[in-house]
N, CA, C and O atoms as a GROMACS GRO file, in nm:
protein
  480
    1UNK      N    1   0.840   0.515  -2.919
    1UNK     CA    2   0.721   0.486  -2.996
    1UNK      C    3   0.717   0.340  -3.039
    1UNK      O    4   0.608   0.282  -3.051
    2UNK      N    5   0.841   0.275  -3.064
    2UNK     CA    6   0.819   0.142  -3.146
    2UNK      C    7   0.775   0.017  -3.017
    2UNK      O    8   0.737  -0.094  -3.053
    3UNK      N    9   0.784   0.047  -2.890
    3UNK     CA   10   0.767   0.001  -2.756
    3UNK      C   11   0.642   0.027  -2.672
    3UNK      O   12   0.632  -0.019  -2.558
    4UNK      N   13   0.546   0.101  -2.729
    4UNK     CA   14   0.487   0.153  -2.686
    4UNK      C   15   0.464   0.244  -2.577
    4UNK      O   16   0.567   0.302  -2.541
    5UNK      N   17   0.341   0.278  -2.502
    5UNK     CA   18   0.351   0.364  -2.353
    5UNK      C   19   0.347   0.250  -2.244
    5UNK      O   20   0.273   0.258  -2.146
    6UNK      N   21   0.401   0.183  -2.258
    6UNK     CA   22   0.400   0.110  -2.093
    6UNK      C   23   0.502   0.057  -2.047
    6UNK      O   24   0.598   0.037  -2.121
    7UNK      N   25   0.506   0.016  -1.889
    7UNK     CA   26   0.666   0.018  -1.829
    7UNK      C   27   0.665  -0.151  -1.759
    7UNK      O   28   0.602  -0.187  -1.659
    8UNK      N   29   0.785  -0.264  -1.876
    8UNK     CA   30   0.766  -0.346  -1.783
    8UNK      C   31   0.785  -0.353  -1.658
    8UNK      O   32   0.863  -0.289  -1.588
    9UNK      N   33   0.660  -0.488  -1.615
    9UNK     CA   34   0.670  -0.541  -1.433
    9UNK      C   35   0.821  -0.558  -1.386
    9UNK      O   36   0.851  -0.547  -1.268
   10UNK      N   37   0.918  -0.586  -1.489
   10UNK     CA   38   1.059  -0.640  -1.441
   10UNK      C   39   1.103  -0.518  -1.404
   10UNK      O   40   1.161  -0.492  -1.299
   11UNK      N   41   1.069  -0.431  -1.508
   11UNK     CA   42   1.171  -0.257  -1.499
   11UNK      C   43   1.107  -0.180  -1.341
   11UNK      O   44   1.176  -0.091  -1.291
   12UNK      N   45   0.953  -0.229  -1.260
   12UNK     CA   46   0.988  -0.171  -1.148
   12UNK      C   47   1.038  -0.213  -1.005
   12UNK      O   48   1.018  -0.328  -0.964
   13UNK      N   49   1.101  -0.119  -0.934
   13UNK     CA   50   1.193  -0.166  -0.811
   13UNK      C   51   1.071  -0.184  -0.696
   13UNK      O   52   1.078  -0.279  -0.619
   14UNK      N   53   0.963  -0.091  -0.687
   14UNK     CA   54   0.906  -0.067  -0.590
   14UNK      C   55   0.768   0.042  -0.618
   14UNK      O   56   0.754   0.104  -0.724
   15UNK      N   57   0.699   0.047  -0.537
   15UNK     CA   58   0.554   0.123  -0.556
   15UNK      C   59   0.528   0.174  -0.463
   15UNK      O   60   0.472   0.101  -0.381
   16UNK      N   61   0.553   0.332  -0.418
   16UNK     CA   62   0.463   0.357  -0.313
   16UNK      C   63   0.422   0.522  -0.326
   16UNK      O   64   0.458   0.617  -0.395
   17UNK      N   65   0.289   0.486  -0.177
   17UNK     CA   66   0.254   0.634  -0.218
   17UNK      C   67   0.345   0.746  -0.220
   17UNK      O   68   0.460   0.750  -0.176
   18UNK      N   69   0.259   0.860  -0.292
   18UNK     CA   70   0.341   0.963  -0.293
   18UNK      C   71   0.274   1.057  -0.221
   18UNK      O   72   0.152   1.077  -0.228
   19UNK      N   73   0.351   1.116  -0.154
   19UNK     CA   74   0.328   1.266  -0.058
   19UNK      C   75   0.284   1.376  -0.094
   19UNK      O   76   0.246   1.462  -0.014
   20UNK      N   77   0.282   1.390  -0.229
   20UNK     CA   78   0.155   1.494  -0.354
   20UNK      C   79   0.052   1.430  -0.356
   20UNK      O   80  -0.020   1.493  -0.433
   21UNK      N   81  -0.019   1.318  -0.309
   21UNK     CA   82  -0.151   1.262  -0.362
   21UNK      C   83  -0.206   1.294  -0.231
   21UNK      O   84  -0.159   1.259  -0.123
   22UNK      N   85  -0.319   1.367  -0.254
   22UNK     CA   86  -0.388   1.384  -0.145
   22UNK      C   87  -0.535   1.293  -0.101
   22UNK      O   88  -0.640   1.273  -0.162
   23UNK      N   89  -0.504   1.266  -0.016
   23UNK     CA   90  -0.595   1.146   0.033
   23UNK      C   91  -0.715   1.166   0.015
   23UNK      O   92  -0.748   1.285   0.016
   24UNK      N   93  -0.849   1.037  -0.011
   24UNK     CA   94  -0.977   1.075  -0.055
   24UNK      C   95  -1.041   1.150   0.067
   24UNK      O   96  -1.122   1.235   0.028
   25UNK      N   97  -1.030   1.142   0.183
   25UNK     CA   98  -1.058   1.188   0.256
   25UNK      C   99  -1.036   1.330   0.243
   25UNK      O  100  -1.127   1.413   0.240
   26UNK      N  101  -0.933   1.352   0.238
   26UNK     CA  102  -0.908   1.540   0.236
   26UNK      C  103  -1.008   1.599   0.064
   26UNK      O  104  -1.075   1.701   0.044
   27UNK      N  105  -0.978   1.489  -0.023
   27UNK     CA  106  -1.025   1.524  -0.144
   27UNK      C  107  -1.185   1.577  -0.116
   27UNK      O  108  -1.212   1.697  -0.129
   28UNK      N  109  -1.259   1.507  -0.089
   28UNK     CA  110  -1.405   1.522  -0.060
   28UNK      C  111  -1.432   1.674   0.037
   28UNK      O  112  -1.536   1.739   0.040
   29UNK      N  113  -1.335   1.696   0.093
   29UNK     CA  114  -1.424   1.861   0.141
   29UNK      C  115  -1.357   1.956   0.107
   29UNK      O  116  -1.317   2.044   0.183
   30UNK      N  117  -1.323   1.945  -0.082
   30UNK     CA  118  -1.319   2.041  -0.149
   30UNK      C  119  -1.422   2.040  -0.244
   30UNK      O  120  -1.450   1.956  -0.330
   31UNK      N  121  -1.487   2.171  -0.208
   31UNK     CA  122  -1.602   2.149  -0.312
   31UNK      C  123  -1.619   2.296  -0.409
   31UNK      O  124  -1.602   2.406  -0.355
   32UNK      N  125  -1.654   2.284  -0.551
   32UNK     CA  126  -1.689   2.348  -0.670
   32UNK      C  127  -1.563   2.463  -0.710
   32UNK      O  128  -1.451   2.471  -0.659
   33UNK      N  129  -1.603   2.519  -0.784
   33UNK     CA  130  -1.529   2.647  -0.861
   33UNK      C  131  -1.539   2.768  -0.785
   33UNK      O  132  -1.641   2.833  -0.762
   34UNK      N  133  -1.409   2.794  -0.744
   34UNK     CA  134  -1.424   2.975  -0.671
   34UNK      C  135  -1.420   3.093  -0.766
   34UNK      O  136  -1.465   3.204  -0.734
   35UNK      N  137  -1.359   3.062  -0.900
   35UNK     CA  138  -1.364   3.113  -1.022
   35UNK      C  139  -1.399   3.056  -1.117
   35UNK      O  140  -1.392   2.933  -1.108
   36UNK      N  141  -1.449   3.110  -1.241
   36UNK     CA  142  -1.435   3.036  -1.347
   36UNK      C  143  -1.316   2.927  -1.413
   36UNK      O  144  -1.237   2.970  -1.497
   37UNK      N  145  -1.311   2.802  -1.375
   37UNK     CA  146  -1.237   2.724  -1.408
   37UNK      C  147  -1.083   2.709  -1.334
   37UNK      O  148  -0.978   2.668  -1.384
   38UNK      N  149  -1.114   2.765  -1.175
   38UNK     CA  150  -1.006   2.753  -1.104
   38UNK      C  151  -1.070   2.750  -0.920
   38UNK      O  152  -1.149   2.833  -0.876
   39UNK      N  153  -1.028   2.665  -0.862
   39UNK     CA  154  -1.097   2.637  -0.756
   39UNK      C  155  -1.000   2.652  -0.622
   39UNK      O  156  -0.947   2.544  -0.598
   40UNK      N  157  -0.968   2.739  -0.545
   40UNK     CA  158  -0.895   2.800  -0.458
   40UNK      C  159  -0.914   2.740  -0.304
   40UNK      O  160  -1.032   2.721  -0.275
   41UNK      N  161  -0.833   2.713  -0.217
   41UNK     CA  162  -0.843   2.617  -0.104
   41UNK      C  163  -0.712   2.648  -0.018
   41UNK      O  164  -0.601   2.674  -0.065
   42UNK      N  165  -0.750   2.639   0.137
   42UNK     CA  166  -0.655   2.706   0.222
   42UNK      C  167  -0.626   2.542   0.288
   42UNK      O  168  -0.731   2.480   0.309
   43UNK      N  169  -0.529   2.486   0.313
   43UNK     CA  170  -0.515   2.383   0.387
   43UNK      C  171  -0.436   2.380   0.524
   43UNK      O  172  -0.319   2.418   0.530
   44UNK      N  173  -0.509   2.330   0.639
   44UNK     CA  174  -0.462   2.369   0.794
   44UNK      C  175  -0.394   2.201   0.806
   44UNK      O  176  -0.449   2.094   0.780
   45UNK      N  177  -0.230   2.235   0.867
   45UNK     CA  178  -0.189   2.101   0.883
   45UNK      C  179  -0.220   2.096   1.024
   45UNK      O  180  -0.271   2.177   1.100
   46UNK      N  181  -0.163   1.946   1.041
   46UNK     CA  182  -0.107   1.895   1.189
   46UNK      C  183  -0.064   1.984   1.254
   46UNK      O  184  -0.127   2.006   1.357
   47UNK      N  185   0.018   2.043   1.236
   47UNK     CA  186   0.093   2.158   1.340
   47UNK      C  187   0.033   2.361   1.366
   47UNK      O  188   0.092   2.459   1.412
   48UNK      N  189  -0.094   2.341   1.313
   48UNK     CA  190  -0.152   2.400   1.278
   48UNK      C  191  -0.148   2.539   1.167
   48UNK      O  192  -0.230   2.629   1.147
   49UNK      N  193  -0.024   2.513   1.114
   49UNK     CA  194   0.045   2.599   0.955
   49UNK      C  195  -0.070   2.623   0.849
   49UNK      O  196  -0.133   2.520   0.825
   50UNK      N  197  -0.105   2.716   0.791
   50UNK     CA  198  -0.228   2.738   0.660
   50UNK      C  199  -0.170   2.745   0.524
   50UNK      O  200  -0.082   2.832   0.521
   51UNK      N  201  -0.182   2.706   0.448
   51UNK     CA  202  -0.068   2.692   0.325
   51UNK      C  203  -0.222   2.683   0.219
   51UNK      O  204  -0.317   2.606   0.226
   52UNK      N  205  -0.192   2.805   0.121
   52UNK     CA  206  -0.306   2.799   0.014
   52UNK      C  207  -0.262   2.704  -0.141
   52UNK      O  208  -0.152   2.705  -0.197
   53UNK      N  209  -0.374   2.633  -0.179
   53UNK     CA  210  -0.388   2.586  -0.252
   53UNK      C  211  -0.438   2.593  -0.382
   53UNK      O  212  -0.551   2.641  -0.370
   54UNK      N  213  -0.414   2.569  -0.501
   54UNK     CA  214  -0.508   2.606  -0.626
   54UNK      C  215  -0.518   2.512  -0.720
   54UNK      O  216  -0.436   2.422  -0.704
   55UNK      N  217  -0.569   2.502  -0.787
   55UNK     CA  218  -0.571   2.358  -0.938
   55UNK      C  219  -0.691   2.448  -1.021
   55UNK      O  220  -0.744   2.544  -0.966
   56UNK      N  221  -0.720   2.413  -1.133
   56UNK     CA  222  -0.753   2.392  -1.266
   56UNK      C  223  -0.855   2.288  -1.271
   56UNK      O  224  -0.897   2.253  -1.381
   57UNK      N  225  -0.886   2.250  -1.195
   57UNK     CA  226  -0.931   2.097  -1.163
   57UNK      C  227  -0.856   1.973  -1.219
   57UNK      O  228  -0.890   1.889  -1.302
   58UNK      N  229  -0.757   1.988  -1.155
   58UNK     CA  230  -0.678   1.834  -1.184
   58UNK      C  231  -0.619   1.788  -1.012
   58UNK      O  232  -0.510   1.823  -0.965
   59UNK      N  233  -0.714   1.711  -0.948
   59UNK     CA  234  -0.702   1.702  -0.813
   59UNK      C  235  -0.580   1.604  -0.761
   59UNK      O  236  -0.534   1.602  -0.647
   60UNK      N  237  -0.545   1.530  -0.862
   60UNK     CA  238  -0.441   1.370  -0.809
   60UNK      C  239  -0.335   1.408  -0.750
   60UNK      O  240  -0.295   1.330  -0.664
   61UNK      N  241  -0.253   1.537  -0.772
   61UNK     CA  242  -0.166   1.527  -0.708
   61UNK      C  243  -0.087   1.699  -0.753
   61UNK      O  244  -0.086   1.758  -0.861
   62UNK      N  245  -0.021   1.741  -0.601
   62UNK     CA  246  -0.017   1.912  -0.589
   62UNK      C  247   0.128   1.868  -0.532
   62UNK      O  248   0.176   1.761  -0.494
   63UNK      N  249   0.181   2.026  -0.549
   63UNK     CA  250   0.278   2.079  -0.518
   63UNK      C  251   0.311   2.073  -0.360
   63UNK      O  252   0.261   2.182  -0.334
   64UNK      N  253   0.357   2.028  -0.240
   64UNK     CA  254   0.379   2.087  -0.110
   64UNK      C  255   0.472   2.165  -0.072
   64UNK      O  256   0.576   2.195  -0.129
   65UNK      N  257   0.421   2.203   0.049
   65UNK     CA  258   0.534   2.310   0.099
   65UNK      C  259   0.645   2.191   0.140
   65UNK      O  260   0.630   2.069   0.145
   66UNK      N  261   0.733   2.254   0.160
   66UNK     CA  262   0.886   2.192   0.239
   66UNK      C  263   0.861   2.109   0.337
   66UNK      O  264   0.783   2.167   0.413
   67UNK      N  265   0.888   1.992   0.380
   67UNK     CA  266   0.872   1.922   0.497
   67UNK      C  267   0.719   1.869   0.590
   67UNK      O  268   0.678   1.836   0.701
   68UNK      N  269   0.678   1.895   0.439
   68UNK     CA  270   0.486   1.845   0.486
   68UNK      C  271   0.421   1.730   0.344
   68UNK      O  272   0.406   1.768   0.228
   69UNK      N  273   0.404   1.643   0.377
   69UNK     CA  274   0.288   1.558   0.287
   69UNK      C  275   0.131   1.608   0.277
   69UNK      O  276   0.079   1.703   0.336
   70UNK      N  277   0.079   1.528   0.196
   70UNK     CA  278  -0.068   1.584   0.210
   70UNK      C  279  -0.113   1.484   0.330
   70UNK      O  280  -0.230   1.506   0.360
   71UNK      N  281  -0.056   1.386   0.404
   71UNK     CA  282  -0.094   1.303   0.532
   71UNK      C  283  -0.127   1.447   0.611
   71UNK      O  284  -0.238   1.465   0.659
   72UNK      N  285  -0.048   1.523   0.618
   72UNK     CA  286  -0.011   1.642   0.718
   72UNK      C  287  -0.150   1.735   0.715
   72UNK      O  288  -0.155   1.824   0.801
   73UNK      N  289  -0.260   1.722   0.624
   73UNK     CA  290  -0.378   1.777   0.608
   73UNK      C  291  -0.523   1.778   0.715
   73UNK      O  292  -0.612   1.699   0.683
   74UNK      N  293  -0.536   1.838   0.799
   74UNK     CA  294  -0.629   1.791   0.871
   74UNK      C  295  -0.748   1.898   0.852
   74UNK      O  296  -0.843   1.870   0.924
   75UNK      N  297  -0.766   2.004   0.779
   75UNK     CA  298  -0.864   2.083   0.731
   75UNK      C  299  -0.825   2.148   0.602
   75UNK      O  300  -0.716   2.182   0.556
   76UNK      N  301  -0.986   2.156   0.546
   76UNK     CA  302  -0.987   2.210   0.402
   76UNK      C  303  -1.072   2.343   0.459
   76UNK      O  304  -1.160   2.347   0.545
   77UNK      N  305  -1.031   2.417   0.404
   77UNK     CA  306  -1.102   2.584   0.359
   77UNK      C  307  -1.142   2.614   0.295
   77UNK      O  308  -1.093   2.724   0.270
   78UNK      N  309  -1.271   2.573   0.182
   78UNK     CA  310  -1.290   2.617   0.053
   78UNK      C  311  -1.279   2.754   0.041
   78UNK      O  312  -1.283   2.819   0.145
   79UNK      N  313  -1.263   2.824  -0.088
   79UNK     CA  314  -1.294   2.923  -0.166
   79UNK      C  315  -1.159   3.033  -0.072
   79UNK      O  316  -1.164   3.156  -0.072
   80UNK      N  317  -1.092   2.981  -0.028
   80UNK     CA  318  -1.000   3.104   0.027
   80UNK      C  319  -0.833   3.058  -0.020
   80UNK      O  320  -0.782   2.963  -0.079
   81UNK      N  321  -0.790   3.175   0.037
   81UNK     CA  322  -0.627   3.141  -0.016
   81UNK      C  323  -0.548   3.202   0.129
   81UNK      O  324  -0.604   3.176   0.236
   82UNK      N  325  -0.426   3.279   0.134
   82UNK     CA  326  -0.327   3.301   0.220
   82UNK      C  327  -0.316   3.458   0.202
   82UNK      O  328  -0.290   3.492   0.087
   83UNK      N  329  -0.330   3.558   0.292
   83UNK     CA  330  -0.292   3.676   0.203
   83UNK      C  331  -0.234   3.733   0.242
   83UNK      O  332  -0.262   3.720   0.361
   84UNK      N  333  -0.112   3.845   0.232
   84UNK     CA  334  -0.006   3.870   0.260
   84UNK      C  335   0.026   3.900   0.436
   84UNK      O  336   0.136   3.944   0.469
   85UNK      N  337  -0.074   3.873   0.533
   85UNK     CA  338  -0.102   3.908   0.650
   85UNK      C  339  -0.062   3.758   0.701
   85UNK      O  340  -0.034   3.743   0.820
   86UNK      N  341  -0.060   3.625   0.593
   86UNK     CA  342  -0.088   3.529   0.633
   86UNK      C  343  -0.169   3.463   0.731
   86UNK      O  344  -0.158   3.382   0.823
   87UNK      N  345  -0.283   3.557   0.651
   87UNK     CA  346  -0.419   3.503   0.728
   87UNK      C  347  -0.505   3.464   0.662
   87UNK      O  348  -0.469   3.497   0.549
   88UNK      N  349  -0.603   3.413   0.653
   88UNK     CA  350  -0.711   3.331   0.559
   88UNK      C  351  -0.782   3.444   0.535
   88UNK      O  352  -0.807   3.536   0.613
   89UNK      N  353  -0.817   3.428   0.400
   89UNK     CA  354  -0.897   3.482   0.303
   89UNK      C  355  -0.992   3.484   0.255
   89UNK      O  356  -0.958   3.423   0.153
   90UNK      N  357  -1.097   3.505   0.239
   90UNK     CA  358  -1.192   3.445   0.166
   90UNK      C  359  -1.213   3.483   0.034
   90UNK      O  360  -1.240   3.602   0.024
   91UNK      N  361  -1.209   3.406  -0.095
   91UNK     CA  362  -1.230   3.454  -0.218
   91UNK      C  363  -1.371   3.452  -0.275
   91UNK      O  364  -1.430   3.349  -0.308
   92UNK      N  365  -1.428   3.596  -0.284
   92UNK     CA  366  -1.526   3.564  -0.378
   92UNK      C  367  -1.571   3.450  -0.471
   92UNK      O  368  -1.492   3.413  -0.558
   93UNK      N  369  -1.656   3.408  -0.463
   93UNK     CA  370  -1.696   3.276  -0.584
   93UNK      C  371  -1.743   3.409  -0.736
   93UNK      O  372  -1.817   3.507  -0.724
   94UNK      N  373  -1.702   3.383  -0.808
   94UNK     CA  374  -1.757   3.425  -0.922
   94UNK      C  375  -1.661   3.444  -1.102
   94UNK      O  376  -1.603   3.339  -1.128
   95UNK      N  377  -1.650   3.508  -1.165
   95UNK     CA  378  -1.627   3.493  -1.266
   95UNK      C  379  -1.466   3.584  -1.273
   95UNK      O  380  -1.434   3.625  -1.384
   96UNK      N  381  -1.395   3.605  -1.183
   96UNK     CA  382  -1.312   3.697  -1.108
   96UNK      C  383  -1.232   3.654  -1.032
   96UNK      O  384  -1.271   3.540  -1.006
   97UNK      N  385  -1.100   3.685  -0.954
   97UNK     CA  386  -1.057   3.715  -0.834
   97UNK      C  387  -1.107   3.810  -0.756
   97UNK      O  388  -1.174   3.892  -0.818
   98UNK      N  389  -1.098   3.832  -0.627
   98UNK     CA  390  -1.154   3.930  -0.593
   98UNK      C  391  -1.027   3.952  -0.478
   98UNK      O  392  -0.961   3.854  -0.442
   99UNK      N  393  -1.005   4.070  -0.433
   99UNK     CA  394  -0.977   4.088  -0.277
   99UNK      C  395  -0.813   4.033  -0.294
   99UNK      O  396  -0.749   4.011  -0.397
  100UNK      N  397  -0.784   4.025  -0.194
  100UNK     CA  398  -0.611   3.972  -0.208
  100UNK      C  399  -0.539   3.837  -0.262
  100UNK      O  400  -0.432   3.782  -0.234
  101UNK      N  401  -0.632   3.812  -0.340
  101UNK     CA  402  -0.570   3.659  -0.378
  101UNK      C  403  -0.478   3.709  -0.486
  101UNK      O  404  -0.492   3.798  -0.569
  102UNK      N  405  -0.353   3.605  -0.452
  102UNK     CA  406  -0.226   3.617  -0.463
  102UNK      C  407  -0.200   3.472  -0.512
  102UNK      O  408  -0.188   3.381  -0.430
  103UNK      N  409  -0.190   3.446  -0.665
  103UNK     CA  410  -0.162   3.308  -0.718
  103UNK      C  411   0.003   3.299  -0.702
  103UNK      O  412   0.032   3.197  -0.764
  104UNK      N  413   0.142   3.364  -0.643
  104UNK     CA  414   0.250   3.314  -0.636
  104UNK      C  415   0.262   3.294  -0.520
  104UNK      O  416   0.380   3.290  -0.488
  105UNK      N  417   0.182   3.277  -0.428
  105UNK     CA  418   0.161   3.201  -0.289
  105UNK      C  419   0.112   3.120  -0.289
  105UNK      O  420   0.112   3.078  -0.174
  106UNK      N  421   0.033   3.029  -0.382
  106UNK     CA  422  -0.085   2.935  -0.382
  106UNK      C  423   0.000   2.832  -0.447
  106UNK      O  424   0.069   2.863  -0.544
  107UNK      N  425   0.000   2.677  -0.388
  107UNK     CA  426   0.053   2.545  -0.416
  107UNK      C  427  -0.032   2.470  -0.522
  107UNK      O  428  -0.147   2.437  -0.491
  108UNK      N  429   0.016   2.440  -0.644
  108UNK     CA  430  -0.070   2.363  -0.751
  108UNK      C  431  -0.048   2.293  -0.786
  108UNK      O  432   0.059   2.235  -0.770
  109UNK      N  433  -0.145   2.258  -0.858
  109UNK     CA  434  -0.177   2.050  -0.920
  109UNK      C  435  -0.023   2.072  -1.016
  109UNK      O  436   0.038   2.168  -1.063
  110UNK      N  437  -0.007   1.932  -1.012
  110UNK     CA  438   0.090   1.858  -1.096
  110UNK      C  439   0.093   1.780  -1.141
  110UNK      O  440   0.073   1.682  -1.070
  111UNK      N  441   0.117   1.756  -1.273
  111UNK     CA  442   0.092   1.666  -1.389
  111UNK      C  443   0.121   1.502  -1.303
  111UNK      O  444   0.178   1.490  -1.195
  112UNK      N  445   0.064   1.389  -1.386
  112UNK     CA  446   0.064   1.305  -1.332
  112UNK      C  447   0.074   1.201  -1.489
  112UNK      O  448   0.074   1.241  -1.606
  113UNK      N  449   0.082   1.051  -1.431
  113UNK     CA  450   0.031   0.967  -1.570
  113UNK      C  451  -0.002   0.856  -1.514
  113UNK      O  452   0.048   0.822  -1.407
  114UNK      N  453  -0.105   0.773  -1.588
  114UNK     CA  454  -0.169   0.669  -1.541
  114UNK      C  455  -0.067   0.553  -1.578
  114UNK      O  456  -0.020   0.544  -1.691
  115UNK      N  457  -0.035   0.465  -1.476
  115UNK     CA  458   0.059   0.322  -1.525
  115UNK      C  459  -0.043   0.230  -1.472
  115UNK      O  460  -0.079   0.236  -1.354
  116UNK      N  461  -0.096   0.135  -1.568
  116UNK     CA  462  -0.165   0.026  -1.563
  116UNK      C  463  -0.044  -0.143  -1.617
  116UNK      O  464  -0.002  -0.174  -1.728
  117UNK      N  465  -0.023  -0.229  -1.454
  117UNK     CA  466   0.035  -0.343  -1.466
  117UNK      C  467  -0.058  -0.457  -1.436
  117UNK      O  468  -0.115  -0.471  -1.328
  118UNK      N  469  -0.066  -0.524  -1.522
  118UNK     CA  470  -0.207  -0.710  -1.487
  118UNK      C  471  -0.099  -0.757  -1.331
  118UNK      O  472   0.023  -0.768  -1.319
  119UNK      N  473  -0.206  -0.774  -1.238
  119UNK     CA  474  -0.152  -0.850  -1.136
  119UNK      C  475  -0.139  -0.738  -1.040
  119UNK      O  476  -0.138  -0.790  -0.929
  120UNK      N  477  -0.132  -0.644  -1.031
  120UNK     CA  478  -0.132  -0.578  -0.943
  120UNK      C  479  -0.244  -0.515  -0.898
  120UNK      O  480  -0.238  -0.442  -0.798
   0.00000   0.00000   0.00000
């Protein structure tokens, strides 16, 4: 507290992206609420693997599976998840879950914090 919230320019080694931030590109063809205040998404990688997704709406940066970045993203699925068939799903949009959605299969947002340095 007596230092405030910020991290000197000297104290960092290096800056780079991180493999939880999902690129604006992938960001943009997720669109609205599949539930009330929770928005559900199936993501198809490179190798063509489906891995479901979920947030709260806090988009900056999610959980991945093992041995994949969000680079590894080449389709969004709105409104669906993974279901025990590991096959795509489609979730009802409405005030509900509906149908087999299964939130301990679904990959989620993760806290983040803003660092603001002059000069960079």
């Amino acid at each position: 507290m007596a230092t405030g919230n910020r991290i000197n320019i000297y104290d960092i080694a290096s800056i780079e992206k991180s493999k939880y931030a999902f690129p604006a590109s992938v960001l943009k063809n997720i669109h609205g609420e599949t539930t009330m205040g929770w928005t559900a998404f199936v993501a198809k990688m490179k190798d063509g693997k489906l891995f479901g997704f979920g947030t709260s709406f806090s988009f900056d940066f999610f959980q991945m599976p093992e041995n994949y970045s969000a680079d590894d993203i080449v389709e969004i699925i709105n409104h669906s998840c993974i279901c025990e068939n590991k096959k795509i799903c489609e979730v009802k949009q409405g005030p509900h879950f509906t149908g087999d959605y299964k939130e301990s299969t679904t990959y989620r947002e993760r806290p983040f914090f803003d660092c603001y340095i002059d000069g960079l």
